[in-house]
N, C-alpha and C positions, 0 to 999 in steps of 0.2 A: 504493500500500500504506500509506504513512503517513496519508493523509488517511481513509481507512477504519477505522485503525487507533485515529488520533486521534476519528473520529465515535464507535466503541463507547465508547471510554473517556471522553467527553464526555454516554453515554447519560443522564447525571443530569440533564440541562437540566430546566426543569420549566415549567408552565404553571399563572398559576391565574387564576379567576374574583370577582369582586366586583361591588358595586350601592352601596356606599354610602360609598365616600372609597377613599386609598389603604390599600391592604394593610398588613400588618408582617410583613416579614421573625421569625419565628422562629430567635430567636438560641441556645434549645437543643436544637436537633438537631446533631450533631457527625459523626454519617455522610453519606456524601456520598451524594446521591440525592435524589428528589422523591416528592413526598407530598400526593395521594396519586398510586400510580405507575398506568403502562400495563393492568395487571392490574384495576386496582380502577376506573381510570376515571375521568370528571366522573359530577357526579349529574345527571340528566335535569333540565332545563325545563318551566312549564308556560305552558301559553298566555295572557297578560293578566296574568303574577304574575311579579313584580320577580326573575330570577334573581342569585343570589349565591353564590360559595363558594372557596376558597382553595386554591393549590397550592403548600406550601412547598418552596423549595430549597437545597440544599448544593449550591456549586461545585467541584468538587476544586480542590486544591493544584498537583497534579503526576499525570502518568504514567509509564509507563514501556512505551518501543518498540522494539523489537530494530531495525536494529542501534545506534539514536542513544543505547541508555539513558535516563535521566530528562529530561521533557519537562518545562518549567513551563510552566504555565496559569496567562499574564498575566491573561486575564479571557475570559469569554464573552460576545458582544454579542448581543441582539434585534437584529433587521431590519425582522422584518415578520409579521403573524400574517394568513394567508390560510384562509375557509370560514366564518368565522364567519355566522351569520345576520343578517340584513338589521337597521341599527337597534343591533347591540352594539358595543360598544368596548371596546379593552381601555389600561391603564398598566401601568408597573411601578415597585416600589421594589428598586433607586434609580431615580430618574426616568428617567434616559438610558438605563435600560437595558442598561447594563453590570454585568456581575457575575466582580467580581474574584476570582479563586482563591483560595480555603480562605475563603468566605464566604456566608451566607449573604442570600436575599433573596427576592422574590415577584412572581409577574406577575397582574395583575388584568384580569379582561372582565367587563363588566355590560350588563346589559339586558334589557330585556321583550318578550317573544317575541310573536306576535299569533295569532290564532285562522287564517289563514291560512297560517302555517308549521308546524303540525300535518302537513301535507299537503308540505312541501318540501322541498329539498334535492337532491342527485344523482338519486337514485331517486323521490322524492316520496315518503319515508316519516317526514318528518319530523325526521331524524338527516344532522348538517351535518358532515361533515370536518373538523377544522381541522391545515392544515399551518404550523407552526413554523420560520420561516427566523432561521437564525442565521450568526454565524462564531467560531470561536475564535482568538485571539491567543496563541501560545505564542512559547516558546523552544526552539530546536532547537538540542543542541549539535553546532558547526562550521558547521549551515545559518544559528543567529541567530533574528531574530525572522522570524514567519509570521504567515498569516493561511490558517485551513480552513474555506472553510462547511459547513455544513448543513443536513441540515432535520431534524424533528420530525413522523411524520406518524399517531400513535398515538392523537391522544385526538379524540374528538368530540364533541358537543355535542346532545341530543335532545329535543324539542318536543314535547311530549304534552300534551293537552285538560287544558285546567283542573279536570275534575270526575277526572281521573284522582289527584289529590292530594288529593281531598275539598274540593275548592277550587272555588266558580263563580267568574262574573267580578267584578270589583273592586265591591263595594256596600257603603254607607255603615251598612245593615241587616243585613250580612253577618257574622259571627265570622269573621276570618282569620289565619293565622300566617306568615309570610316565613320564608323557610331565616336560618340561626344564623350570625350573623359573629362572629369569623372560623372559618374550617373549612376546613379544622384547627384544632382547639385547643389550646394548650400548658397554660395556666393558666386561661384564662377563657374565655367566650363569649356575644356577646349575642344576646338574642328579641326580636324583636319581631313583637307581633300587638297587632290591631285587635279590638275587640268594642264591638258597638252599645249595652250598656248598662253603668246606672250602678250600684255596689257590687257589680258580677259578683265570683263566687267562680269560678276557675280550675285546674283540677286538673292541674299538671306531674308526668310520670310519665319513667323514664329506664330503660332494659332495654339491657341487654350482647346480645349475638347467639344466646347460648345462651337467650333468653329472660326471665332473672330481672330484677327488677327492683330498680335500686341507689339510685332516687331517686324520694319521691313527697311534694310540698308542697302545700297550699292557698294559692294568692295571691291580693288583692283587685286590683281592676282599677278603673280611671276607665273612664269613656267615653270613643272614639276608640282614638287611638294609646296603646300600652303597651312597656315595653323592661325590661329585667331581664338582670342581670349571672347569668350561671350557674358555679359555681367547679368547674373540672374539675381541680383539681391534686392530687386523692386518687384519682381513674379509672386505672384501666390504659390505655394505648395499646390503641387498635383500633378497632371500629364500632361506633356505638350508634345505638338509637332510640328519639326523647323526641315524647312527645304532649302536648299541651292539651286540655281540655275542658271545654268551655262549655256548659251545659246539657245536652242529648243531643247534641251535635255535638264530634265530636274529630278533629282534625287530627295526624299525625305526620309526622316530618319525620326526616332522616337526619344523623347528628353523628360526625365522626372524629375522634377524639383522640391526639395524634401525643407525643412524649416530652418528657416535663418536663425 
């Protein structure tokens, strides 16, 4: 009963995704939980295109379990993260993996999916399980210190064709945009996309869920690689979607904005 007890009240644990360095823990979120959660999911993958994206967490402090009363949550440790697709990896900040109670931090996986795991996973549809092995480290008062595993087995991970994002495979003659690190964003968040030509004009657009539109600039571009700082700390929390477009071709990608 207690180790069931303690899994619910542990439900915050969180998972998240990256491609391009370590994460950053998001130091203003103050509720305890992850973000984004079970409901909302990872964002799908696509096949040859650098997946990226971020799952922030609150650890709790403490619980409380009849009959022991207030439990403290020394810390929660990773283990092990099992289902991932063939080729990803994941880290976390703090490195080791430990996430001390009443604090927060972030687990990163990165990697490039291939045109053959469109097709894989349990079922072969593409869509990879990932289960979450943990333990938590508590204080039990009269029992002392403990250790509960568990596991995590809520989020997975999905491989869809490249042209399914408006995206073909990686080409030097190609307009492309990668998903926005970090994501979630507290304050800021970077782009980066490629376009083949030089003194491109690019048109960044930004819409809330209900559709309207809260952000739209012209930016000039080099050839090759491009990266730009985007400031979300006037945004509401929740979902949005921002596009580029480069001549007749527009890319949109998905951006969650979590509390400042």
């Amino acid at each position: 009963m207690l180790k069931k007890l303690l899994n619910l009240a542990l439900f915050s644990f969180a998972l998240s995704v990256h491609s391009f360095g370590q994460c950053t823990p998001n130091t203003a979120l103050t509720a305890t939980g992850y973000y984004p959660d079970s409901a909302q999911g990872l964002p799908p993958s696509y096949a040859t295109v650098a997946y990226s994206t971020v799952v922030q967490v609150r650890t709790p402090l403490d619980t409380t379990v009849a009959p022991f009363g207030t439990i403290a949550i020394n810390y929660i440790q990773l283990d092990s993260v099992k289902g991932l697709p063939a080729g990803f990896t994941y880290a976390t900040n703090p490195s080791n993996g430990k996430f001390p109670g009443g604090t927060n931090g972030c687990i990163l996986i990165s990697g490039t999916p291939t045109v053959v795991q469109e097709t894989g996973g349990p079922k072969s549809d593409g869509k990879f399980p990932i289960i979450v092995y943990y333990h938590s480290n508590v204080t039990v008062p009269v029992v002392g210190v403990t250790n509960q595993p568990g596991t995590n087995d809520y989020y997975h991970i999905t491989v869809l064709p490249a042209s399914a994002a408006g995206i073909v495979e990686s080409e030097n003659d190609k307009f492309n945009v990668l998903p926005n690190s970090p994501n979630p964003a507290s304050n800021h968040t970077d782009i980066c996309y490629w376009t083949p030509n030089t003194d491109n004009n690019i048109e960044f657009r930004v819409y809330n869920v209900l559709g309207s539109l809260v952000t739209a600039k012209m930016m000039h571009s080099d050839k090759g690689s491009n990266k730009f700082t985007y400031d979300t700390s006037s945004l509401t929390p929740g979902i949005y979607l921002y596009s580029l477009k480069s001549g007749d071709r527009t890319i949109s990608r998905r951006m969650i904005v979590s509390a400042h």
